[in-house]
Every structure is written in C-alpha cells, then in structure tokens.
N, C-alpha and C positions, 0 to 999 in steps of 0.2 A: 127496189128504189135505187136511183143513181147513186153512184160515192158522192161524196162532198154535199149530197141534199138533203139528209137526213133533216130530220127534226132535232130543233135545241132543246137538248135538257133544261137549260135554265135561260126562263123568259127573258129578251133582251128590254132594257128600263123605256118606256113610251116615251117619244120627247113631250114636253110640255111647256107651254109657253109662260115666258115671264111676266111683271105684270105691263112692265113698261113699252111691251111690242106694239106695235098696231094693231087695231082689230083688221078684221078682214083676212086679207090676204095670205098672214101669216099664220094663221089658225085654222084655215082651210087646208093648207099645204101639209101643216103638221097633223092634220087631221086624217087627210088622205095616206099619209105616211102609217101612220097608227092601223087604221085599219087594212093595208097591205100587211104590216107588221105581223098583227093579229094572225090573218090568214096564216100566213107561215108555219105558225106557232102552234095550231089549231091543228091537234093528232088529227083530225077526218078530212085534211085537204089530200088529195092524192097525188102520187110521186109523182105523175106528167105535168103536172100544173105547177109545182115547184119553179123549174125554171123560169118561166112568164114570169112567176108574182118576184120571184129576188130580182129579174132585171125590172121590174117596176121598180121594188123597192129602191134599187139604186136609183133613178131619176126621180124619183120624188125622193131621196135623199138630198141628191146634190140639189134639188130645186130649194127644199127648204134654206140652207147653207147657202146657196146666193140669196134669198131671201134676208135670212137675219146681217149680212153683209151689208147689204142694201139699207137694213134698220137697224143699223148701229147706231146709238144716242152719240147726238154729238157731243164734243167736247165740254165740261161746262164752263161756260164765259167764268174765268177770274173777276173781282171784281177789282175794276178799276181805282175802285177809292183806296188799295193798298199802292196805289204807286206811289212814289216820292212826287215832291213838286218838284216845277220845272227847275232847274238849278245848273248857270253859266259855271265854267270850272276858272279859277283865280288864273289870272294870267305873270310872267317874270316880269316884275317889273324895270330890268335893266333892254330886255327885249320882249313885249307884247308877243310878239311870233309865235311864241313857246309857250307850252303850260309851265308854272308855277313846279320848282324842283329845288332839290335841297342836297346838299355834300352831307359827307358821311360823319360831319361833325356838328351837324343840327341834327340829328336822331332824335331828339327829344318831341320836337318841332313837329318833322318827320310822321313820326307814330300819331300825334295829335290829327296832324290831315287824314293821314291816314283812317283814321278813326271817325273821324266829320264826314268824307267825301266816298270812301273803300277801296282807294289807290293812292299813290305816291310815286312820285317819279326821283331818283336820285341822280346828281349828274357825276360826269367823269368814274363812272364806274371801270369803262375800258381805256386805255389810251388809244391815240389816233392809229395811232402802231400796230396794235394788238386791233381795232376796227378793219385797218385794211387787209392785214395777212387772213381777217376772217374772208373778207370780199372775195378776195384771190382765191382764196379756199372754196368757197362755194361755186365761183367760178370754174376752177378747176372741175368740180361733180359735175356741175351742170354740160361741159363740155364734153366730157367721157360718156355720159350717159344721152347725148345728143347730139346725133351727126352733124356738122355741116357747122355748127351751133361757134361763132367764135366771138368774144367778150370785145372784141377792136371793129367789129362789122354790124354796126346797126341794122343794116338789113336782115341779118341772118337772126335779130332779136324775137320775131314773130315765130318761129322754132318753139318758143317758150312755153308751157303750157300756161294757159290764163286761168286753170282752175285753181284759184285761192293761192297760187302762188308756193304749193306747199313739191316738196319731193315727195318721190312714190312711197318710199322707205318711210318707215314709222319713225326710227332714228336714225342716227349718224353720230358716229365715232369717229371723228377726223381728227389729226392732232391738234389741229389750232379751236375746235371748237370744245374740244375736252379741255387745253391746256383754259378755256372763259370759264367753265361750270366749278374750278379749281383755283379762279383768281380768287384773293383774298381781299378784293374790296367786293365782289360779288357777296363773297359768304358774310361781309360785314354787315352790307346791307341787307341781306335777307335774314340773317340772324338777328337784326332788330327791328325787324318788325314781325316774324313768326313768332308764336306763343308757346311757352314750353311750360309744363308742371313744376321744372325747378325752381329755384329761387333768383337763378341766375342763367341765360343763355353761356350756352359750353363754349368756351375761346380757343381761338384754333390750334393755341399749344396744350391746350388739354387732353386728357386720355381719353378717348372714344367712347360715347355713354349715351344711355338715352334720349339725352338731351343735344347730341351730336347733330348737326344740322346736317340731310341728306341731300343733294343737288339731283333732280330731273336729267336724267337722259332722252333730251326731245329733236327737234329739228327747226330749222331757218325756215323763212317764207322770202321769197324775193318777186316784186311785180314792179313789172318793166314800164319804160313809158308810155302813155297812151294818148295823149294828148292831139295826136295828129288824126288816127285812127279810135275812135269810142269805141268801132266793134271788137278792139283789139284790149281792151279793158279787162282786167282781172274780176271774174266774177266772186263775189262773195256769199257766204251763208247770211242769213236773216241775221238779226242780233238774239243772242241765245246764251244759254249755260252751259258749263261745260261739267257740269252735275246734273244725277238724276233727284227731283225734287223729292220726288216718292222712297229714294232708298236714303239720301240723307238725311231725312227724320220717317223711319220704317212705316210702313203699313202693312196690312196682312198680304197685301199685292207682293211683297219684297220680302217677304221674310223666308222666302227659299234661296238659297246657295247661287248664285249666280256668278262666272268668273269676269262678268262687264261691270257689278256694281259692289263685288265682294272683294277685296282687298287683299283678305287670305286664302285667296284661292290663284292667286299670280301666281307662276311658276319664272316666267321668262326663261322657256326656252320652247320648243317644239320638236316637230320631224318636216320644217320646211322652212325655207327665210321669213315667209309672210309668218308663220305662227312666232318662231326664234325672237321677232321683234314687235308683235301685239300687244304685250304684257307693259315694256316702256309707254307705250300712249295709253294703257289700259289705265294706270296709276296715275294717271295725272285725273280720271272724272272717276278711279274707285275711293270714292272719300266720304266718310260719313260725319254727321255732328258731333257726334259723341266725343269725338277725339279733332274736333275742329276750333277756332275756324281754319281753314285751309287759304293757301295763296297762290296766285298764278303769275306767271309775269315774261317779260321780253326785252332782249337788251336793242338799241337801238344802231346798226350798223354806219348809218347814212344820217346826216341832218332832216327829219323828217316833219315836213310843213304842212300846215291844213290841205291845199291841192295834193299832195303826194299820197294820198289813202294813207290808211291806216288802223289805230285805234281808234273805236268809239266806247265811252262807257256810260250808262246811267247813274250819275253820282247817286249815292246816298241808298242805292235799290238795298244792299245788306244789310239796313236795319229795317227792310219792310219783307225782307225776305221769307218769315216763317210764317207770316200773316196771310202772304197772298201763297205762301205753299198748303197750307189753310184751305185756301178757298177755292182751289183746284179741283176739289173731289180727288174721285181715285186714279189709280194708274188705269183701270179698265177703260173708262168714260175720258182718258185723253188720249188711248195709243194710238188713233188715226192721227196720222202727219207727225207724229215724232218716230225716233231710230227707233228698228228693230227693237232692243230691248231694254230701251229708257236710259242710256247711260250720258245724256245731256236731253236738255230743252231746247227748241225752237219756236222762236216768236215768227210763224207764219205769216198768218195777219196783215196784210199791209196795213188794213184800216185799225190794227191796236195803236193804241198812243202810246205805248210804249218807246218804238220807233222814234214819236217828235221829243222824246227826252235824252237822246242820245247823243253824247258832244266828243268832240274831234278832243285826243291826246296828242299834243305835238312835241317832237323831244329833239334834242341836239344830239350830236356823233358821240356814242359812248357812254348815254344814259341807261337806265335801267327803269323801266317801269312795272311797277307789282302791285293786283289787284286781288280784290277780298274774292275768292270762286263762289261766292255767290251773289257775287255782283255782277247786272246784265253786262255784256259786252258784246263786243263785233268789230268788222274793222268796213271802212267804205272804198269803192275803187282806187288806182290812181287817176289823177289827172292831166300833168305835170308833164316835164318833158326830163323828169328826173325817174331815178331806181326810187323804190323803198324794199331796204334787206334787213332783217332785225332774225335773231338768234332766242330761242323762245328759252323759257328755262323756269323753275319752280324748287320752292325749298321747304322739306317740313323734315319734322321730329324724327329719329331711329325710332322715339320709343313707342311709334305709331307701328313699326311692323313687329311683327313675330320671329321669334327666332328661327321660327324655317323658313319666313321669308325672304328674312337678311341674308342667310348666306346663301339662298338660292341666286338674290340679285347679287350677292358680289361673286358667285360663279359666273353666272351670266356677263357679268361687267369686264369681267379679268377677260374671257375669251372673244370679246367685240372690239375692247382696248385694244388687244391684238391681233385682230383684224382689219383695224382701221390706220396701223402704223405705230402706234404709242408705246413709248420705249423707255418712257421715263415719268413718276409721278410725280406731284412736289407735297410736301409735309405733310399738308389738312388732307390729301387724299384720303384716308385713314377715315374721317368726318363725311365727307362729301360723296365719298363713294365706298367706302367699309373694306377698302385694300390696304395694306399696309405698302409705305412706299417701296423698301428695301427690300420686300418679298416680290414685290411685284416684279424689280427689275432682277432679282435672282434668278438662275435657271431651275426649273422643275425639277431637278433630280431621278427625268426619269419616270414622275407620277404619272398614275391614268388621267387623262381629265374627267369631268364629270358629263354624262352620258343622261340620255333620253330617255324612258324605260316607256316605249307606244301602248302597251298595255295598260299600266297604270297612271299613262299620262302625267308621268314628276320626274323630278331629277334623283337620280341616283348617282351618293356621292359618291366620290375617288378614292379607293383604297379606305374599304369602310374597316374600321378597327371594330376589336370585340366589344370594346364601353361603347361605341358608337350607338345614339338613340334614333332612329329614324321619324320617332316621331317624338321630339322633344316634351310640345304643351301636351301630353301625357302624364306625366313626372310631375309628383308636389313638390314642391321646396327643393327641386330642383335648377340649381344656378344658369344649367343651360334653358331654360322655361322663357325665360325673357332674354330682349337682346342688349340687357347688362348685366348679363350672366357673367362670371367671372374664366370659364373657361371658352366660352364665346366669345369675348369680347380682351379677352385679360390684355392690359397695358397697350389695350388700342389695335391689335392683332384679333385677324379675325380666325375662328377657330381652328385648330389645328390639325382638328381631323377633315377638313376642306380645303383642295388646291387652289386654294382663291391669293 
C-alpha cells in the first residue's frame, strides 16, 4: 500500500446535518460525502483505489462547505419594538445652531441629561489656544505623512484620504494632543459623569487609586470640504457600536479568551508598529457590563454645524439596550456582515429604522462631547465648505484593569510619550496615564526598558528583581493583586519594579 494511504485507525465522525439546513441539496451532498468516507475506512477497499476515493473525498468536501456557506441562517431581525421613539435633541437656547451643552459648573444638570438622552456635551473644555496648536498639530502629521499635501493649497486638499477621515496609526502621541487627554477641565468633565464604586470620584490632587480616572490614548479624525465636489465626501461606517453586544452581557458564543473582546488579555506592545499600537483601539470596544456602563467621547477642534458632518446619536437607545441585545439571538446567527470577531456592531440595513432615529450633535470650538457606548452612534458626510477636526478620547476607572494590565500600559505609555516628543507631564498624569510626573521626566538610570518576549507573546519587565511576581492575580491577599495595591500604586507611583 502507498505511504500516506493507509487505512484510519480511528473512524473519522460522519458529518451530519442540522435540523435547520434545507432539505435537498444539502443532505445529498453530505450524504455522498459519507459514503465516500465510508469507502475509505472500509479494510476491503484496495490500496489502488485509495487515491480516486480521497481526491473525491476532497470535492465533495469542499462542495458541502460552499454549500452550508450558501445556507447560513440569516441574521435574526431584532425586534424593532426595542427601539426608543423618535426623539429631537434640545437645542442652546442662546444659539439654536448648536445642541443643548453645559460648563463644568452645572454637573449636576449635566449628569441628569445625560441620564435622559446617553450624551452630554460640555462646553469650553479646550481654549481656542489649546484648539489651534491641535489643528497645527495634526496638520503638521498629515503633511509628513503625505506628499505634496500643504495645509495653505486647497488644491492639494484632495491628497486627503476620504475614508472616515481617520489616520492610518491606531494612536498618536503628539505633544499637544497628549498635553488635551491631561487638561484638567477634560478630567473634570469626564470624572463627573463616569461611575465609580467609591463614594466619591478621585480629585486630581488625590493619590492614585482605583477610583483614578484613566484617559484613552486614541486619534483625531479630520474631513475636508466637499461641498463643491460630493465625490470627494468622506465616506462613513453605517451607524453602529462600538461594543460587541454578545461579549458585553456573555453568551456561550464569548466565553472563550478573546484579545478583541477580553480586556485582560491587552498587552499593548508587539513585534511590529501595527501590533505595538492595536491594544490602544482594542480598549476602547474591550468593555464589558459588569464593570460598566462605559463612555465614549470627542473633543470638538472646529465649530461644528449640521452641514459640517459629524456626530449622529440615537438618543435614549441605552436604556433599550439590553432588551434588543435580547433579541438578537446568538453571535452565530449574526456574524454575516459584522467584523471578524464581533468587537462592535453594524447596522447595515439601509431599510432598519434605526437609521431614521439618528440626530446630528452640533458643538462649538472646544466642547467635549461624551456618549454612554451603548448608545447607537455614527457620524454623517461633510457638506460644507468648512474642516470638521475633533480629537477623540474616553475616560473610565483604574480599577477596571488588573494589575498586570496597568503596568503593562503604563510601560507601553512611557515609551510612545517618548516617541512622540513629550518631555514633560503635568500633576494628574499620575491619574490619567499611571506615570508619575517627576519619574517620567527623570533620566533611566541606565535601566533596560521592557522588552517583547515573541514566544510567549507579553511583556517582560525590566530588571526583574527576586520578590518580582510575573503573574501577580495569582497571590491571595496579595497587595500587588489589584491596582490599588499598595506597592503598585503607593503614593500614586507606579510600581517600582517597572521602568514606567
């Protein structure tokens, strides 16, 4: 008998169909497969014939496998009756233009909309100041990164990519967009309306705890004008989530380890730039209930008016949220037409009504608007013969991550700060990004930094000491266990066996 034709010792399993397939087609195919199978397996076939019946086998393999492709159930329709009504968004009453926004001295107010609607817009979060040195700034990337490309030559604006307006880079560390994730009317606003277990959100002269409010390392979106030219319009995604429905309230679908929907399985770093910075966008849709709700949000660069594209949100969709996540079925019977591995939703559909619930956020130069993530959203063309440039950004709890993962992102953090120019923190950094400001702008001493290890895919730290625990949430009643461990965390210093 040839090598490799031997007969299997141990029968390979028949396929068999489910009950939901079609009849016909699909049960002939699997049928004929079976009985090739059979042959195979059948001591009295003889070694010449071997060959023939496995390359049958193989085409009636792959035939079946296009077949059940072909009769995938589809999605099951949500039902419609979970959506919210239709609902117009308050408009400023000093200028209609603009949605309905409030200073960081009606917080009370604030939180109430927020609560009614599953956004909130706050204004003068940036000054005009702090606006334009971002402009410049992003100007400046955009330039470097495309030839020809110059911020004074409208012509040369079609250079620009129209897809969604985003850079290639997952983030960006620049100085002037790190010195926004670090203003202190940012962390104000987003510290009163994020939910924390404490009794009190952490103030930014406080010592670093789990109640520490952590800032998103994300990216700007800039679309240009179009007004003259529609084909030159910034195309956009559906309106969608930026959560997987199915992993933030589990199913049996999600309850394997996944690094797109699992939170402690971020590393943020790799053995390439695209991996080095996946982990920052990973964290913004690895969010589950349990430890929610979560928030999203964008500061607003430009005066941004209903022609200018923008935000769209469905008011009110967060308190229908877990009803129509409900009535989805499973992750099986909806992963045609959503990402790879479910780490947000898309409302395809042109004909969902979803769509006709969707109302334009218009914000003035220096607001901040922050929206519940499971609240639908999306954003619509421009139209305008204006920019729209907004700096995206997000705030939740320390004591959402784990203590390996804190000090993985503030390795991570410390060596992209200093790759993007950043030479100086200001106080809350400590809070917002888990650096301490005065170590950061110290020199290394000399230490290794912390290193890739390709085999086991994590970070190994720098100048590991002998107490050193590699895998901390190991350890009972161990202070390092959590990340307001006492020597994790002590007096707002992040730990001291990490060059962070």
């Amino acid at each position: 008998m040839p090598k490799n034709l031997t007969h299997s010792s141990q029968p390979l399993p028949p396929l068999t169909s489910k009950p939901r397939r079609l009849p016909g087609e699909m049960e002939q195919a699997e049928a004929d497969y079976n009985d090739v199978l059979s042959k195979i397996q059948d001591p009295s076939t003889l070694a010449s014939d071997l060959p023939s019946l496995q390359a049958d086998l193989k085409r009636k393999k792959r035939l079946v496998r296009m077949l059940k492709k072909l009769n995938v159930k589809p999605p099951t329709p949500p039902s419609y009756s979970h959506y919210p009504l239709p609902t117009d968004l308050p408009q400023d009453p000093s200028d209609p233009k603009y949605t309905l926004s409030f200073s960081l001295s009606e917080t009370s107010s604030a939180q109430d909309f927020f609560n009614k609607y599953g956004f909130v817009v706050f204004s003068d979060i940036l000054s005009p100041e702090e606006c334009d040195a971002t402009v410049s700034e992003i100007w400046d990337y955009l330039e470097k990164h495309t030839p020809d490309l110059s911020r004074s030559d409208p012509t040369t604006h079609s250079l620009l990519s129209a897809r969604y307006g985003l850079p290639d880079e997952q983030a960006i560390f620049t100085p002037q967009l790190v010195s926004n994730r670090q203003n202190l009317n940012l962390y104000e606003a987003l510290n009163s309306i994020t939910p924390t277990s404490s009794s009190s959100p952490s103030s930014p002269s406080s010592p670093m705890s789990s109640s520490s409010l952590v800032v998103s390392n994300d990216r700007w979106c800039l679309y240009p004008p179009a007004c003259d030219d529609p084909a030159s319009q910034t195309t956009n995604p559906p309106v969608h989530l930026d959560v997987c429905p199915w992993a933030y309230f589990p199913d049996a679908n999600h309850a394997r380890r996944d690094p797109e929907t699992d939170p402690d399985l971020l590393t943020y770093t790799g053995d390439t730039r695209i991996r080095e910075l996946k982990d920052w966008r990973a964290e913004i849709n690895c969010v589950r209930g349990e430890n929610g709700p979560h928030h999203q949000g964008l500061i607003s660069l430009l005066d941004n008016l209903e022609e200018d594209g923008g935000t769209v949100v469905v008011p009110k969709f967060h308190k229908h949220f877990k009803a129509w996540q409900q009535s989805l079925g499973t992750w099986e019977e909806n992963r045609v037409g959503q990402r790879r591995r479910g780490c947000s939703f898309n409302f395809h559909d042109s004909s969902d009504p979803i769509h006709g619930l969707a109302r334009r956020v218009t914000m003035r130069k220096g607001s901040l608007l922050i929206w519940n993530q499971t609240l639908v959203h999306g954003a619509v063309p421009n139209r305008s013969k204006n920019f729209r440039i907004a700096q995206f950004v997000r705030g939740f709890r320390r004591g959402e991550m784990t203590a390996a993962r804190a000090s993985a992102r503030a390795i991570a953090l410390r060596r992209e700060l200093q790759k993007g120019g950043v030479t100086q923190l200001s106080p809350i950094s400590r809070h917002v990004f888990g650096i301490d400001p005065i170590l950061f702008s110290s020199p290394s001493r000399g230490r290794k930094p912390a290193t890739f290890n390709k085999r086991r895919k994590s970070v190994s730290p720098p100048n590991r000491q002998e107490n050193f625990n590699p895998n901390p949430r190991s350890e009972k009643n161990n202070p390092r266990s959590s990340p307001t461990g006492s020597s994790l965390l002590q007096g707002g210093v992040v730990d001291k066996h990490w060059n962070v």
